[in-house]
C-alpha positions in Angstrom: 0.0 0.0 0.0 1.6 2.9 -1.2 2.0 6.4 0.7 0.0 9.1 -0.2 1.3 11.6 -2.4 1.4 14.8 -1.0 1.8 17.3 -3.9 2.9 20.7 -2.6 4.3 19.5 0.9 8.1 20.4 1.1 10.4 17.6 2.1 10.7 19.8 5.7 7.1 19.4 6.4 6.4 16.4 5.2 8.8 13.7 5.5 9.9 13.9 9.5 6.3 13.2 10.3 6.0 9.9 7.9 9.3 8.9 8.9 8.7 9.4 12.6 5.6 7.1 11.9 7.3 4.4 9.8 10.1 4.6 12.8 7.7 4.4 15.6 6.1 0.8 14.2 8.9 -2.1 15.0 9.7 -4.8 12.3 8.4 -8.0 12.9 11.0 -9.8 12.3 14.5 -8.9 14.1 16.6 -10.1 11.3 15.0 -7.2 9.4 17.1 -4.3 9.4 14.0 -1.8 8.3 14.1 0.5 11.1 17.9 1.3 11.0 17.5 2.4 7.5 14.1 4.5 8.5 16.6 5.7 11.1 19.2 6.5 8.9 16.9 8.7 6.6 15.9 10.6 9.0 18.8 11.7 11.2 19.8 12.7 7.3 16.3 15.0 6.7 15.3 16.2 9.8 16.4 18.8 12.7 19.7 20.7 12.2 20.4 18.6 9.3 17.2 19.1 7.3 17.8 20.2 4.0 16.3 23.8 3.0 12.8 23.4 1.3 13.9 24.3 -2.6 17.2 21.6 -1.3 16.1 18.8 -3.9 19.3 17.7 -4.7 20.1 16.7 -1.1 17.1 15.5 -0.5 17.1 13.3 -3.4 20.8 12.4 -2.6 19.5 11.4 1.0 16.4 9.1 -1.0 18.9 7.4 -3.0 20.9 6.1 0.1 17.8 5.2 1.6 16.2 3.0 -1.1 20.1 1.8 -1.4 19.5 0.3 2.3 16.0 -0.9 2.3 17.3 -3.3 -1.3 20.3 -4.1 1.2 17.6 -6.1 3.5 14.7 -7.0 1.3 15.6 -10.5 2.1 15.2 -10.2 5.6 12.2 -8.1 5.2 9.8 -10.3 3.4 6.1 -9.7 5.0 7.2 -7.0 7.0 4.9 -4.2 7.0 7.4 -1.1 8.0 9.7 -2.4 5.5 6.9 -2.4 2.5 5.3 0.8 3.9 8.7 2.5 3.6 9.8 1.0 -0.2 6.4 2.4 -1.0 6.7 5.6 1.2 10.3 6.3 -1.3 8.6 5.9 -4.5 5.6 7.9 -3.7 8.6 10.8 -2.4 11.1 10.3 -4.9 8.4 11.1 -7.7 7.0 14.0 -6.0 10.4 15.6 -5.9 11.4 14.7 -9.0 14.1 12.6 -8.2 15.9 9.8 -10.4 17.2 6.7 -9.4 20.9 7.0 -10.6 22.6 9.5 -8.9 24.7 10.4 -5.9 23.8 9.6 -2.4 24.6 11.1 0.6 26.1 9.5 4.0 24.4 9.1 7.2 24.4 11.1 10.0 23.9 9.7 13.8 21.1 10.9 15.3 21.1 12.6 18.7 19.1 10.4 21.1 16.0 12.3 22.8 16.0 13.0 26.7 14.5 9.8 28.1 11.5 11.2 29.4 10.1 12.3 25.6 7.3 10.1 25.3 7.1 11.2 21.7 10.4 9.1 21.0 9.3 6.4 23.6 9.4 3.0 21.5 6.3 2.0 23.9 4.5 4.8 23.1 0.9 3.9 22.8 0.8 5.0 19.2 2.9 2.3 18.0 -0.1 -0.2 19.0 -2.7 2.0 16.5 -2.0 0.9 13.0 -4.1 3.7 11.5 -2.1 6.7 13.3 1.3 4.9 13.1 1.2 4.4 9.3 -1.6 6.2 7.9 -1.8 9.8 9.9 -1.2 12.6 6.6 -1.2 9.7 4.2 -3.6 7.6 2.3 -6.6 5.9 4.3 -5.8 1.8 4.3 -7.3 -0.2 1.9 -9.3 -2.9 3.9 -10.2 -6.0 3.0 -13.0 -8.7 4.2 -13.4 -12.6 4.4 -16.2 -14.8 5.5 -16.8 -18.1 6.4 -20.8 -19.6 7.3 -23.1 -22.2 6.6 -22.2 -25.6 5.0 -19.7 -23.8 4.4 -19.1 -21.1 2.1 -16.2 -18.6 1.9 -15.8 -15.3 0.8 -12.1 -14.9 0.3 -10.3 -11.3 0.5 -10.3 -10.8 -2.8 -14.2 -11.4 -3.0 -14.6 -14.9 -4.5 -17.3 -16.7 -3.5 -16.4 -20.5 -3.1 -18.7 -23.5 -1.8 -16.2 -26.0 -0.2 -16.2 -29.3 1.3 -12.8 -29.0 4.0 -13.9 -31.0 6.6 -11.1 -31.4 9.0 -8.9 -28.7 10.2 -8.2 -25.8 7.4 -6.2 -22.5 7.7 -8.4 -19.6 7.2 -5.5 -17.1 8.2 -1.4 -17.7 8.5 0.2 -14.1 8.3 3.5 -12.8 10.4 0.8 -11.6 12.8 -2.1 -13.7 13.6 -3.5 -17.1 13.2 -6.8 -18.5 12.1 -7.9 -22.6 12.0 -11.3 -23.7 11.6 -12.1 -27.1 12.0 -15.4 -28.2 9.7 -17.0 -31.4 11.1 -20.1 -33.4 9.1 -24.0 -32.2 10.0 -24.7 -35.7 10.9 -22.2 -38.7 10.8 -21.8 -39.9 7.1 -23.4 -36.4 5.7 -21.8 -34.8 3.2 -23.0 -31.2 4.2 -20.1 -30.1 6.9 -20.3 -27.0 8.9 -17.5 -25.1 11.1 -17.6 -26.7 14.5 -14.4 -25.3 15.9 -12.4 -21.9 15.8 -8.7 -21.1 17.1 -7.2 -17.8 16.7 -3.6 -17.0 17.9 -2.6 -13.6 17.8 1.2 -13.6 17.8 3.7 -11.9 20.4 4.0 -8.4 18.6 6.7 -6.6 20.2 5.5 -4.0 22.6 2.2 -3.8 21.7 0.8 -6.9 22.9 2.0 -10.9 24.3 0.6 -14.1 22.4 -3.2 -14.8 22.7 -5.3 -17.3 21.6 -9.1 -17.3 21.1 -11.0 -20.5 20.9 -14.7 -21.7 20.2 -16.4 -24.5 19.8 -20.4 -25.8 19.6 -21.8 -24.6 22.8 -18.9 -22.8 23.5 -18.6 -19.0 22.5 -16.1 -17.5 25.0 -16.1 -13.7 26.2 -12.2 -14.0 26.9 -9.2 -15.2 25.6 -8.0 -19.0 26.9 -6.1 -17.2 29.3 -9.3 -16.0 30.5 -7.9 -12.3 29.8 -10.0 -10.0 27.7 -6.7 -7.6 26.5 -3.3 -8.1 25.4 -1.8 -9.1 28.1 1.1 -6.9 30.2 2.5 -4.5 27.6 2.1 -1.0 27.5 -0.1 -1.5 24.5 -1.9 -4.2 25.5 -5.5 -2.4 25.4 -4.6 -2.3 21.2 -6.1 -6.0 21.4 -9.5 -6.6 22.9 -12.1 -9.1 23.0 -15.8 -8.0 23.4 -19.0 -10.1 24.2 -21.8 -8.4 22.3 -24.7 -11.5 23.0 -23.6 -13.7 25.5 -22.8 -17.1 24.1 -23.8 -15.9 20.6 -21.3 -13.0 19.6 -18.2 -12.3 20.2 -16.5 -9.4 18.6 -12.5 -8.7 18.8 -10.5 -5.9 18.1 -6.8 -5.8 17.0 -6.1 -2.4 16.7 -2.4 -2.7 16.4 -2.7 -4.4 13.0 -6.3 -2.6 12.2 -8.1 -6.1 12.1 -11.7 -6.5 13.4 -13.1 -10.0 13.9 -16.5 -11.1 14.2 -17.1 -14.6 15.7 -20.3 -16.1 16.0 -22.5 -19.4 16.9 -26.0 -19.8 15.1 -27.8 -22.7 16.1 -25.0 -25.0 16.7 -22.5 -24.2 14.3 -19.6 -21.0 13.9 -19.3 -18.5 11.7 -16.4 -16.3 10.8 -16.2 -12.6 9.0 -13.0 -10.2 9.7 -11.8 -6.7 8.3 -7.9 -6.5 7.6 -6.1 -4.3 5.9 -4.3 -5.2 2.8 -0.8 -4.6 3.8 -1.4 -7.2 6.7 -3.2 -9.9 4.7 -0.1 -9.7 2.6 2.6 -10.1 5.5 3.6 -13.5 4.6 7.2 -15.2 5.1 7.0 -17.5 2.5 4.5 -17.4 -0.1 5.3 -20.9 -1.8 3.7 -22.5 1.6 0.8 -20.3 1.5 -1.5 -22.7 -0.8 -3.7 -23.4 2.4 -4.3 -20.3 3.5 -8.4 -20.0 2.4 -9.0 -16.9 3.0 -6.4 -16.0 0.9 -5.9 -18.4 -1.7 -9.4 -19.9 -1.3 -10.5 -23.5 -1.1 -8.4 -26.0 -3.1 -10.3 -27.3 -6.6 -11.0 -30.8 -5.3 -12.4 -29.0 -2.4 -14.6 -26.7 -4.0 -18.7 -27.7 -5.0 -20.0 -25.5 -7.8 -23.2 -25.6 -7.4 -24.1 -23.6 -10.3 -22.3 -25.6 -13.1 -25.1 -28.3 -12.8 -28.3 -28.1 -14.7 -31.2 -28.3 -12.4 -34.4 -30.0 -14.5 -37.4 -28.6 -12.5 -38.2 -26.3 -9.2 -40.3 -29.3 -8.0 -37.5 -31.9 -8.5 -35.3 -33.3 -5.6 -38.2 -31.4 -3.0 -37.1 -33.7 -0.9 -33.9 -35.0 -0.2 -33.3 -38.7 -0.8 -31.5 -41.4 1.5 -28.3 -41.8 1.1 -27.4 -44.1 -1.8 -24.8 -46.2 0.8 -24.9 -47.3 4.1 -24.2 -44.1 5.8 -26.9 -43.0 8.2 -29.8 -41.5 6.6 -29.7 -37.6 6.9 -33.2 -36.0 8.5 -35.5 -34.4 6.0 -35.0 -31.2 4.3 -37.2 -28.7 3.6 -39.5 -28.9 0.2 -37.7 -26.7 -2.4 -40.3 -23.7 -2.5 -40.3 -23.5 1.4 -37.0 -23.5 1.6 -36.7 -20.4 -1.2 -39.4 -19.0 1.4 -37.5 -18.8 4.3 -34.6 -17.3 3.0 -36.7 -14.7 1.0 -37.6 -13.3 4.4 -34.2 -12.7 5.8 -32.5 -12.4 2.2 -34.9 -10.4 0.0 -31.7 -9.5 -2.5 -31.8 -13.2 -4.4 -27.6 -13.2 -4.7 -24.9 -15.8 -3.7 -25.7 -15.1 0.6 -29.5 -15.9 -0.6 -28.4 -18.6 -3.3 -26.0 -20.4 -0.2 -29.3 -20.3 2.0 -31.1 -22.2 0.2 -28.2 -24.5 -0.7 -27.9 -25.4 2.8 -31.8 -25.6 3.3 -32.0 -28.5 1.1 -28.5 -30.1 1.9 -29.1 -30.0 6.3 -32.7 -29.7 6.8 -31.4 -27.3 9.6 -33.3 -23.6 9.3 -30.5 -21.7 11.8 -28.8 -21.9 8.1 -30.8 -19.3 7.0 -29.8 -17.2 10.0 -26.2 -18.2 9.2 -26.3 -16.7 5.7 -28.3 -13.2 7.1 -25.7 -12.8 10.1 -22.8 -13.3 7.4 -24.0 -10.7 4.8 -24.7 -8.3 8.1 -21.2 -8.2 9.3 -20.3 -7.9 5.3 -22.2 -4.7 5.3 -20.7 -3.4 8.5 -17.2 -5.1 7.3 -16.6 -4.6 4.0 -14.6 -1.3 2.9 -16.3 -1.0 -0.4 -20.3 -0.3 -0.3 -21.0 -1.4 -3.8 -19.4 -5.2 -3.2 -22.0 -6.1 -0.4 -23.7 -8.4 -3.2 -22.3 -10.7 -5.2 -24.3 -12.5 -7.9 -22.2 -14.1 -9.5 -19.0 -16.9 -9.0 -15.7 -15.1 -9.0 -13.7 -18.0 -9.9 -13.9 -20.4 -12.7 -13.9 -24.4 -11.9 -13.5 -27.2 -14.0 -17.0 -27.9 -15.7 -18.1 -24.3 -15.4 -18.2 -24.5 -19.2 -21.2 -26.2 -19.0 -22.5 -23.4 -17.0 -21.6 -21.1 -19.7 -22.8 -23.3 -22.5 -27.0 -22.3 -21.7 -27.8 -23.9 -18.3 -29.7 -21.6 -16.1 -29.0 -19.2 -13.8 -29.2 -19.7 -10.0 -31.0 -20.7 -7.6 -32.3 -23.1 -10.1 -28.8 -24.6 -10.3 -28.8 -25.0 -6.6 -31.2 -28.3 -7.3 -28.6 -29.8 -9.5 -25.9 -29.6 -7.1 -27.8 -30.8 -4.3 -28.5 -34.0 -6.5 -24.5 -34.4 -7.4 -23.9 -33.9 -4.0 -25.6 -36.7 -2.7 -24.4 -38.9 -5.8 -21.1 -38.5 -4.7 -21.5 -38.8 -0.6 -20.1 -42.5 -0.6 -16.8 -41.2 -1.8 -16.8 -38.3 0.5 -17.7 -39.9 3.9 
């Protein structure tokens, strides 16, 4: 996420605030040398060394060195979000000055420590926990990004796909430098094909001053107020009141925020099963070590192929067909009866009167479970959307955002949704003796 460009503001006025704020939010990682090179810039631009306001040459002199060092530890810096704030922060200043990349560059000067009682230069200073005013005060507004999990169950990734999936067992939603997030999906009914989240764990990792490890669980029956710890903050540090956990409906909703990474998460337990949603900003979805091993992480990457349904790749021959939901074709145990197709349409049309993919997975899981809290699952999901989701006009999604194998059929003439739901139901419980 780049800086915002501040046309007009001299190199005086500008830069010592955004490098004060890239300096006052520590590296991750502590073989990243980020905040010596922040450092280093701006002992060079600021105080009695700041170069005069019409000074471009200098200033550009003093860019050079300091995109020099930040290449020097790229390496190390992977994921780090100072380090890709500041690469970012140069490019946005090296244009607005004018400078080129070739030229001379200027030596670095040690800066004069502050009297120890300036809580301004304090590296526990409670602004270092608010990821909003330590990156983001006189710059751009964060680009946020949102990602879902409900119902039988479907996710909405972060870069607004909208996947049916299978995963039952323990999945990664979230594996970033700075939190944690595994759901485990269990079946409806032993032998049933339709699985729902039954489990959540998420560990917020040790982040330097701000706040110690924590780790939020839930389970069926079991929607906590308080960390495992039985704390409802971030433990000792100075900034631990950057990460807190909030009941909003006892046993039903649990709300936690992270302000130290600008994350808000949104747990919650309809009927018996969990649901996820959680805001996060770009730069912090992206803070990943290693990207070849990040093939799992859903909300991210989304469900793998062979775990994705497409339920609207499948013709569906007649509103009235499959009303009912047959036994199982093996000897699993039978699953209870679902609801007739046009009741099922029914109760969802009064929680979800906009007929897109929320409304479409509603009655999806109508006809696969037989279990109406689905249809509260699928209203509580696009709610925390709305209140979630950074951009107003994505609330809806009507159509797949990710093509499958077989979607060419799709394509070739078969109907649209909720039609199609029909015709993935029946596949489904074709295949359920290869998926129990």
């Amino acid at each position: 996420m780049g800086m915002g460009r501040g046309a007009g503001r001299s190199a005086l006025g500008f830069w010592p605030t955004l490098a004060f704020l890239l300096c006052s939010f520590p590296a991750a990682a502590s073989p990243c040398k980020i905040l010596k090179c922040n450092s280093e810039f701006w002992s060079a631009t600021s105080g009695s060394h700041a170069p005069a306001t019409d000074d471009t040459p200098e200033f550009c002199a003093a860019l050079r060195t300091y995109a020099l060092c930040t290449r020097r530890t790229a390496r190390t810096c992977r994921g780090d979000l100072a380090y890709h704030s500041a690469v970012h922060g140069i490019e946005d200043l090296m244009s607005q000055h004018n400078c080129s990349r070739d030229g001379p560059t200027s030596q670095p000067r040690l800066r004069t420590l502050p009297p120890a009682g300036d809580s301004q230069e304090r590296s526990d200073s409670p602004e270092i926990c608010h990821y909003e005013k330590s990156f983001h005060k006189h710059a751009a507004a964060p680009n946020y990004t949102h990602c879902g999990l409900f119902g039988d169950p479907h996710l909405r990734t972060f870069t607004d796909h909208f996947q049916t999936c299978k995963v039952q067992g323990a999945w990664p939603l979230i594996d970033n430098n700075y939190l944690n997030v595994q759901v485990t999906n269990t079946p409806v009914l032993p032998g049933s094909a339709a699985t729902a989240t039954s489990k959540l764990t998420i560990i917020f990792k040790n982040f330097q001053e701000c706040v110690d490890q924590k780790v939020y669980q839930a389970e069926m029956d079991e929607l906590p107020g308080a960390f495992v710890d039985g704390s409802k903050n971030g433990g000792d540090k100075h900034g631990a009141n950057s990460l807190k956990i909030t009941e909003k409906v006892s046993g039903q909703h649990v709300e936690i925020q992270a302000k130290y990474i600008g994350t808000t998460i949104v747990v919650r337990q309809v009927g018996r099963y969990l649901t996820f949603a959680v805001r996060m900003p770009e730069e912090v979805v992206n803070a990943v070590e290693d990207w070849d091993s990040q093939g799992l992480y859903l909300c991210l990457r989304g469900c793998p192929l062979n775990q994705q349904i497409d339920f609207q790749a499948f013709h569906a021959n007649t509103e009235g067909s499959g009303a009912r939901r047959p036994a199982a074709a093996s000897p699993a145990p039978t699953a209870p009866d679902t609801f007739p197709y046009e009741t099922a349409v029914a109760k969802c049309k009064e929680k979800l009167p906009v007929e897109d993919l929320y409304y479409q997975a509603c009655v999806f899981d109508l006809l696969t479970t037989g279990d109406v809290n689905f249809t509260l699952a699928a209203y509580y999901a696009l709610e925390d959307v709305k209140m979630l989701h950074s951009n107003k006009d994505r609330l809806h999604l009507y159509e797949r955002t990710q093509d499958l194998p077989g979607r060419a059929a799709a394509a070739a003439g078969l109907p649209p949704a909720p039609l199609l739901l029909l015709g993935a139901l029946v596949l489904r419980l074709a295949l359920l003796p290869v998926f129990c």
